[in-house]
C-alpha positions as CSV (number, residue, x, y, z in Angstrom):
1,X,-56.0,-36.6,35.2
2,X,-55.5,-32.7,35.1
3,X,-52.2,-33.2,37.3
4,X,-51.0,-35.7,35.0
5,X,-51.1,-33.6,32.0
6,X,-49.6,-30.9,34.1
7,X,-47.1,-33.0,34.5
8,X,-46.5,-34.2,30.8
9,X,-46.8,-30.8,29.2
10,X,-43.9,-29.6,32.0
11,X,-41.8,-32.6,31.2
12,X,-42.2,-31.8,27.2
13,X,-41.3,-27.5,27.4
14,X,-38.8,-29.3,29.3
15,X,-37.3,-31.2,27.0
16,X,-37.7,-28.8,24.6
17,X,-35.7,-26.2,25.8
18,X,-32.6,-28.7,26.1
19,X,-33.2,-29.5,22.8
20,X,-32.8,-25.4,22.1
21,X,-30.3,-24.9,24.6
22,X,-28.2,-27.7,22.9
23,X,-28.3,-26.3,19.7
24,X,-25.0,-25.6,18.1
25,X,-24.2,-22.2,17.1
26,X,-24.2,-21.2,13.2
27,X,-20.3,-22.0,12.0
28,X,-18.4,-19.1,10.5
29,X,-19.0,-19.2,6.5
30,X,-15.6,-17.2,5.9
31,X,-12.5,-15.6,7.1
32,X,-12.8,-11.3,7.5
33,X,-10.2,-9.3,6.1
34,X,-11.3,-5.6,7.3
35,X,-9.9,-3.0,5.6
36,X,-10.2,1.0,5.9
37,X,-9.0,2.5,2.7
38,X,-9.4,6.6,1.5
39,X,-12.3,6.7,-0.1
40,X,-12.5,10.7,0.3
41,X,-10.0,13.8,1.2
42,X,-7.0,13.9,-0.1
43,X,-5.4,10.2,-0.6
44,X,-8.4,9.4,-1.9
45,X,-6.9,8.7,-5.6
46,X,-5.1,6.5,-3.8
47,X,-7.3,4.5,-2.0
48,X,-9.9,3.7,-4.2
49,X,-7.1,2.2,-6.9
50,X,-6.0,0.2,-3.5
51,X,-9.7,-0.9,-2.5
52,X,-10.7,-1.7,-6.5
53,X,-6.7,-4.1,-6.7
54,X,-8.1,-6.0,-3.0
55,X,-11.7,-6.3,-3.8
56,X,-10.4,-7.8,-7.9
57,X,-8.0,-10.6,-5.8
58,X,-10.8,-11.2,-3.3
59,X,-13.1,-12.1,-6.0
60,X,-11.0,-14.1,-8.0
61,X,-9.9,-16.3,-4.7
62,X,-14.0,-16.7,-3.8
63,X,-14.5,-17.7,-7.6
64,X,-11.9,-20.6,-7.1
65,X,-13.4,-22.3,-3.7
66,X,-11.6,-19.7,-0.9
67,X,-9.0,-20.5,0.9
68,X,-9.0,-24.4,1.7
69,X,-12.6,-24.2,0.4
70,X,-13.3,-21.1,3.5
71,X,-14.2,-17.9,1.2
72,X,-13.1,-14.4,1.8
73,X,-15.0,-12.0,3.1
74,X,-13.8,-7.8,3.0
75,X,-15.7,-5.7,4.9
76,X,-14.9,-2.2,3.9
77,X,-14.6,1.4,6.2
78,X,-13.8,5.1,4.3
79,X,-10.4,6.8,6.9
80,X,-11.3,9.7,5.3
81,X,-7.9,10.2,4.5
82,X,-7.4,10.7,8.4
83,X,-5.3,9.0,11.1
84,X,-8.1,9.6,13.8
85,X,-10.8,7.5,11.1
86,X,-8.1,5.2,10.2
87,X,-7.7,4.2,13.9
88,X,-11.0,4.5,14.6
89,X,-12.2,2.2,12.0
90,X,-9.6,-0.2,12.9
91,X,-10.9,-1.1,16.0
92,X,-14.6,-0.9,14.9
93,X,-13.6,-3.8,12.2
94,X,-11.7,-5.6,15.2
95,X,-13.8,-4.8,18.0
96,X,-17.6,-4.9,16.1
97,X,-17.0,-6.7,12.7
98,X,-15.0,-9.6,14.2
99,X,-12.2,-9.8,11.1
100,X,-9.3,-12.2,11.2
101,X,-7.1,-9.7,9.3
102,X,-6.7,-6.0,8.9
103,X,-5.6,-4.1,6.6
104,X,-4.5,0.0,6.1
105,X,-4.0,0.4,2.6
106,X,-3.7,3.9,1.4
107,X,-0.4,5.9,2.7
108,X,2.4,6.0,5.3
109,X,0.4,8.3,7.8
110,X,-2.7,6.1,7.6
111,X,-0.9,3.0,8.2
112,X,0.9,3.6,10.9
113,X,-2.3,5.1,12.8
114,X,-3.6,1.9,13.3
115,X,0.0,0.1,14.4
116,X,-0.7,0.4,18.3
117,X,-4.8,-0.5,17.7
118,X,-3.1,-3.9,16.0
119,X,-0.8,-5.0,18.6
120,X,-3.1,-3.8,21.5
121,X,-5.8,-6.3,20.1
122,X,-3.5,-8.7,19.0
123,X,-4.7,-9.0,15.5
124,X,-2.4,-10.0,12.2
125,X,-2.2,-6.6,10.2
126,X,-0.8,-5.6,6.8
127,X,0.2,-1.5,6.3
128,X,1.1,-0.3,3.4
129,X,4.1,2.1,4.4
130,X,6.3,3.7,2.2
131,X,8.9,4.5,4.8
132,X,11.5,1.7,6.4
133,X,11.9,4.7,8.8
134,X,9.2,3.2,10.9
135,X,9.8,-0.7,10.4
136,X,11.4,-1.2,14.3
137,X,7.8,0.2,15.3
138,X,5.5,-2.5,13.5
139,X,5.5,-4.5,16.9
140,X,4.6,-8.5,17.1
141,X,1.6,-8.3,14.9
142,X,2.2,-5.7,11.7
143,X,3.4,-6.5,8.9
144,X,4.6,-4.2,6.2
145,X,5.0,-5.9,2.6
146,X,5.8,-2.9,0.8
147,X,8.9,-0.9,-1.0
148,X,11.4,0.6,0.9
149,X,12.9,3.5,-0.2
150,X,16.0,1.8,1.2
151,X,16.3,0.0,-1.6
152,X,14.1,1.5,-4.2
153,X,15.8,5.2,-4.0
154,X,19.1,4.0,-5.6
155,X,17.4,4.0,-8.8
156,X,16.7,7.5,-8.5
157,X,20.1,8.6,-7.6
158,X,22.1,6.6,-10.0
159,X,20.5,8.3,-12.7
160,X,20.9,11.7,-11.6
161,X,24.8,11.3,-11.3
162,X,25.1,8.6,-13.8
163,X,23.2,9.1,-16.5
164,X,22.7,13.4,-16.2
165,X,26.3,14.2,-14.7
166,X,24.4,15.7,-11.4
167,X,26.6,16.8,-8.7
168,X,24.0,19.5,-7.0
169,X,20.5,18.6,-6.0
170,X,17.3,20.3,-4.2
171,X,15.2,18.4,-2.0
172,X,11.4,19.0,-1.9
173,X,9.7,17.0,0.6
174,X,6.9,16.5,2.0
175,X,5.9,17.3,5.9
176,X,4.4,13.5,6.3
177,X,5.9,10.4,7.6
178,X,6.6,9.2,4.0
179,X,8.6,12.3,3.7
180,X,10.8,11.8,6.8
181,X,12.4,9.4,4.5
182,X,13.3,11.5,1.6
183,X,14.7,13.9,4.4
184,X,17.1,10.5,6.5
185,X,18.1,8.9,3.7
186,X,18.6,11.3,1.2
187,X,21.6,12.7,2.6
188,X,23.0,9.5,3.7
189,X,23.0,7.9,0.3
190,X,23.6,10.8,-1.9
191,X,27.6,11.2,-0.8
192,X,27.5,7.7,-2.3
193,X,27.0,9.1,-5.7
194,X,29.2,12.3,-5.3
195,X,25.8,14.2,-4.8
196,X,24.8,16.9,-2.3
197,X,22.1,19.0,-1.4
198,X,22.0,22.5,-1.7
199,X,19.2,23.1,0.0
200,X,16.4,21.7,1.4
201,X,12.7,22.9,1.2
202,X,9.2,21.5,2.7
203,X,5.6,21.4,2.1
204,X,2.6,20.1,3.3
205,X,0.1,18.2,2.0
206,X,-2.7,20.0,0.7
207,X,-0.8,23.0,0.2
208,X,-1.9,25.2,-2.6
209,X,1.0,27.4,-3.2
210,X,5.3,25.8,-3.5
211,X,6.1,29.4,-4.8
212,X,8.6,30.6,-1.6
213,X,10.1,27.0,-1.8
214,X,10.8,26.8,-5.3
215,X,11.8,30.5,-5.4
216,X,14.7,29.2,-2.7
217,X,15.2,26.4,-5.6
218,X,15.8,28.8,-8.5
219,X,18.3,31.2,-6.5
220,X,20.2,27.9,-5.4
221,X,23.0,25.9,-7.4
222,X,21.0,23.2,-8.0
223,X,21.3,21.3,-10.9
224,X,18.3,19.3,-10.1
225,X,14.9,18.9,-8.3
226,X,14.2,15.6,-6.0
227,X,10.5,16.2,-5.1
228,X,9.5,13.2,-2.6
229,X,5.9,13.2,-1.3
230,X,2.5,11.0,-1.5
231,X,-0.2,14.2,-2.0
232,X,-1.4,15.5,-5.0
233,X,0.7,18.7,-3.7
234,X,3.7,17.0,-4.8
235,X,2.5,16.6,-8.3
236,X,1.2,20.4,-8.2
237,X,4.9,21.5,-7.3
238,X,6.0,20.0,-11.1
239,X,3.0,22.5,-12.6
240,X,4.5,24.9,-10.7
241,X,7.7,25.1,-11.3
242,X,7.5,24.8,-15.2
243,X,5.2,27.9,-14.4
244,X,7.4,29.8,-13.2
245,X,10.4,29.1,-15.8
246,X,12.4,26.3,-13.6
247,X,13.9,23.9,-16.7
248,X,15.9,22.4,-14.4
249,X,15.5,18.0,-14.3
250,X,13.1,17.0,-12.0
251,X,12.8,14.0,-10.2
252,X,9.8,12.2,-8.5
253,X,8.4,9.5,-6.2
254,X,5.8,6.4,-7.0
255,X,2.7,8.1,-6.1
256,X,3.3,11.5,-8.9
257,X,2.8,8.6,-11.6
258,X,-0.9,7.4,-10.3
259,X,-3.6,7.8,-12.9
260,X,-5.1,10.5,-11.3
261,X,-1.7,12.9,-11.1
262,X,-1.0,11.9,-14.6
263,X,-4.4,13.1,-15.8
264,X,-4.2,16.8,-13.8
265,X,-0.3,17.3,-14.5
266,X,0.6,15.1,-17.7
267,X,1.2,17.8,-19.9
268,X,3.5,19.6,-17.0
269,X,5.4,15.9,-17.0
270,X,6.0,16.5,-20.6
271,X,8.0,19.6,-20.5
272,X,10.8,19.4,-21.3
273,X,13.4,18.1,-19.5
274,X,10.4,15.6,-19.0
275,X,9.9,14.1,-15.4
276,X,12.0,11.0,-13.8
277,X,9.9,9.0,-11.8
278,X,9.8,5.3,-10.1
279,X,6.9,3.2,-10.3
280,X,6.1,-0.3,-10.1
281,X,7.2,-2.4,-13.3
282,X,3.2,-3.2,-13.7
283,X,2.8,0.5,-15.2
284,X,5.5,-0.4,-18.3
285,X,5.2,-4.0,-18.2
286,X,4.4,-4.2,-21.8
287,X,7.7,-2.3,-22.7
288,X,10.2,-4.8,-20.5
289,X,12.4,-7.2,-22.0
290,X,10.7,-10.9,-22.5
291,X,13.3,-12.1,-20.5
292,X,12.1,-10.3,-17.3
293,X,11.4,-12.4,-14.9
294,X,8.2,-10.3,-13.8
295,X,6.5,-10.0,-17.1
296,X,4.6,-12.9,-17.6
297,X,3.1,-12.2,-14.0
298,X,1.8,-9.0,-15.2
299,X,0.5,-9.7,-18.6
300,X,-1.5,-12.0,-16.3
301,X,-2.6,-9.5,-14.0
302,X,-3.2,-6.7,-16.6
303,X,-5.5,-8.7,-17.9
304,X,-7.6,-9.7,-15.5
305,X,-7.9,-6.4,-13.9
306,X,-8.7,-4.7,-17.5
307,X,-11.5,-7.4,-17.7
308,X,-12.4,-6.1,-14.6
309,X,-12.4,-2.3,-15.0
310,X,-12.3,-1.7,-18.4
311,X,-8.8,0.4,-18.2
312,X,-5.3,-0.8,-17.2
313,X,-4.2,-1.1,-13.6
314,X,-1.7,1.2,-11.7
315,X,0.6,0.8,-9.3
316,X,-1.9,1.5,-6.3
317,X,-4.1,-1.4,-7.6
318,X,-1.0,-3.4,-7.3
319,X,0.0,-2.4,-3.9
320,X,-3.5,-3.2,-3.1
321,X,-3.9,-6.5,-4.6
322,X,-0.9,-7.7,-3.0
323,X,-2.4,-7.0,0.3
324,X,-4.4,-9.7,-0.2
325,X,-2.5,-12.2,-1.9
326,X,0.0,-12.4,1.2
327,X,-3.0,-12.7,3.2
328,X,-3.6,-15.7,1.1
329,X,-0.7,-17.1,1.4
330,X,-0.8,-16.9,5.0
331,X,-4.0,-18.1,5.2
332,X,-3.0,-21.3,3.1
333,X,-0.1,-21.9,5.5
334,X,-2.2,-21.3,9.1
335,X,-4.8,-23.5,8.1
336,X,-6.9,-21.8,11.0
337,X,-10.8,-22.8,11.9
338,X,-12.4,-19.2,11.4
339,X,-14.8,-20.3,13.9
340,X,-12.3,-19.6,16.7
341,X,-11.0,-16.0,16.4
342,X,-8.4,-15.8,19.1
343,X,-6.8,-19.1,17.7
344,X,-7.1,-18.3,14.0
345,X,-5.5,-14.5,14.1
346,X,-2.6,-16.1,16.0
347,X,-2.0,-18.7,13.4
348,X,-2.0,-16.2,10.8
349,X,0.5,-14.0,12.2
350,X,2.7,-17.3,13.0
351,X,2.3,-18.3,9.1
352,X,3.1,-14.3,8.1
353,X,6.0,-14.8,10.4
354,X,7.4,-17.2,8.2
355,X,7.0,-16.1,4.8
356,X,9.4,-17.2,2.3
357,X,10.9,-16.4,-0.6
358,X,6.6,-15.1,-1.8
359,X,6.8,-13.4,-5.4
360,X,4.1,-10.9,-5.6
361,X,3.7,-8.3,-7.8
362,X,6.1,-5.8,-6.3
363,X,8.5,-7.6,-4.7
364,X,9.5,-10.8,-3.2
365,X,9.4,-11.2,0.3
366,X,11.0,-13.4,3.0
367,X,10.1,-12.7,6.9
368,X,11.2,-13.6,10.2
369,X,10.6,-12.5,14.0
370,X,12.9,-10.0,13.4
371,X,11.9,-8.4,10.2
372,X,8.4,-7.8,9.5
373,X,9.2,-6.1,6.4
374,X,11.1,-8.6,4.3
375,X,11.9,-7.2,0.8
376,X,14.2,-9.4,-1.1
377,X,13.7,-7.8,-4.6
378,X,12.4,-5.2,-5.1
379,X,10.3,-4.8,-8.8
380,X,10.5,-0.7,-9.1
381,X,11.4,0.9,-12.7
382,X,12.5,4.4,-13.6
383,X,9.7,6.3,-16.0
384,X,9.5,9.3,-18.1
385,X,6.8,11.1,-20.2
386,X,6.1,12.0,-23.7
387,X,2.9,12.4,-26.5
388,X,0.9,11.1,-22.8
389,X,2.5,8.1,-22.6
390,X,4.6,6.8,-19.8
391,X,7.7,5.8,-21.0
392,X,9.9,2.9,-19.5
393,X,13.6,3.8,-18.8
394,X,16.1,1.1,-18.9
């Protein structure tokens, strides 16, 4: 009798432990979008307004079902406004956190640090670059749906020859991969517009003091200041050189308009001749046309990020909440089982692949194999300031 209940009590943890070895693993409740974003140093400004536009679109795509009834899920690291922590928390959102998509959403620098941690692991990334400088080194799987200053910069030089009579200009750029591009394709456009440059100056970011470069600008014949760079330096350098009695017109790049320079340099903006800069139509969308194609799309979006935040968004909330809406679209396209990550990343960077004609809220965008940028239109305005508001400039 004993041996027989050996013998049923065997056969039973027996059966038992097929029953658990059978048991099908837990299925994957959503698709990760990993993200490492400046939440300190010194794109921070930046990257928070980037994290607060992706985490808003998230939301709102989770409150309507997900994609194809899969929700989104971001999972959040701080680059510390480095290129080692950028590409360090890359691959520990790729390696540890298991994410279908990545995305570097802060400056040119940043971005491009995790390019080779992307292709490497073969995993669907979006950068946000401000330079088309660096678009042949984006590889099979990043993708860059940003402005170029390709196409955006011609706004910035019409108006200096056009609309002030400029002939003479002074560069001040930035030592950072963003300003590589003011210092390429500001010579080769500017003949364009019967412009040169007189001379040339840069700065890094972080700097404290522009005084020996804007000295050189003073003793110069320039008619005009082109300051290109993503730092709050840049934005300093306007403070600076009203301080020290420079009248001359000043011109700027999109990142001297975010909330954060505006607040610290506003009333250095103001003085007259007031500062020219570009921005996304999102920042003077009340002031366009009602014919513009764009402006219902923002009313929209201005809304539902005010509801949101309590306070208007900016054109790094944009950039950021466009992130995510090509991500959606992609992800509406692949229509990938997040349960399989090998499969699922390569269907989303197959659907990226083939993005057309997608109207987001700074551009429109149409990729290919060969073009992992794809602007088509580009939605950039010219801006001035005065009694602290941002004025739009037909």
């Amino acid at each position: 009798m004993s041996r027989k209940i050996i013998i049923v009590l065997m056969v039973a943890i027996c059966l038992i432990g097929g029953l658990v070895s059978c048991k099908k693993p837990e299925p994957v409740a959503s698709y990760k979008i990993g993200t490492a974003v400046a939440q300190s140093g010194k794109y921070a400004g930046l990257g928070l307004q980037s994290l607060d536009g992706m985490q808003l679109i998230v939301d709102e795509i989770n409150k309507t079902g997900g994609i194809n009834g899969i929700p989104l899920e971001l999972v959040v690291y701080d680059d510390k406004s480095e290129a080692t922590e950028a590409a360090l928390g890359a691959k520990k959102l790729i390696e540890v956190d298991k994410v279908h998509a990545l995305v570097e959403g802060t400056v040119t620098a940043l971005g491009m640090s995790v390019v080779t941690v992307a292709n490497e692991a073969k995993v669907p990334t979006l950068i946000l670059s401000g330079t088309a400088l660096l678009d042949d080194q984006l590889g099979d799987w990043v993708f860059r749906p940003m402005g170029s200053e390709v196409d955006y910069i011609l706004h910035n030089l019409n108006y200096l020859s056009q609309d002030l009579g400029i002939s003479k200009y002074a560069s001040l750029l930035e030592n950072s991969g963003y300003g590589q591009g003011g210092k390429v394709f500001l010579p080769q456009l500017s003949p364009s517009y019967n412009m040169t440059i007189v001379v040339e100056q840069y700065f890094d970011p972080g700097a404290s003091d522009l005084t020996p470069q804007l000295t050189n600008i003073k003793n110069s014949e320039a008619q005009a200041i082109f300051i290109w760079g993503s730092s709050p330096t840049a934005s300093m350098a306007v403070k600076q050189a009203r301080e020290m009695g420079i009248l001359l017109p000043i011109i700027a790049t999109p990142p001297q308009v975010s909330p954060g320079m505006v607040e610290a340099f506003g009333q250095y903006y103001e003085m007259a001749p007031s500062l020219v800069a570009l921005t996304c139509k999102i920042d003077i969308w009340q002031q366009l046309p009602e014919d513009d194609p764009d402006k219902a799309m923002y009313r929209e979006f201005n809304q539902l990020f005010t509801e949101r935040y309590d306070h208007p968004p900016a054109m790094w909330n944009v950039l950021g909440a466009q992130l995510i809406m090509f991500i959606e679209d992609g992800l509406k396209r692949a229509g990938a089982d997040p349960a399989n990550l090998e499969e699922a990343r390569g269907k989303l960077r197959d659907a990226f692949e083939t993005t057309k004609e997608l109207d987001l809220l700074a551009a429109v965008y149409t990729m290919s194999p060969e073009d992992h940028y794809g602007g088509v239109r580009n939605k950039m305005v010219l801006v001035t300031f005065k009694d602290g508001e941002m004025v739009y400039l037909p």
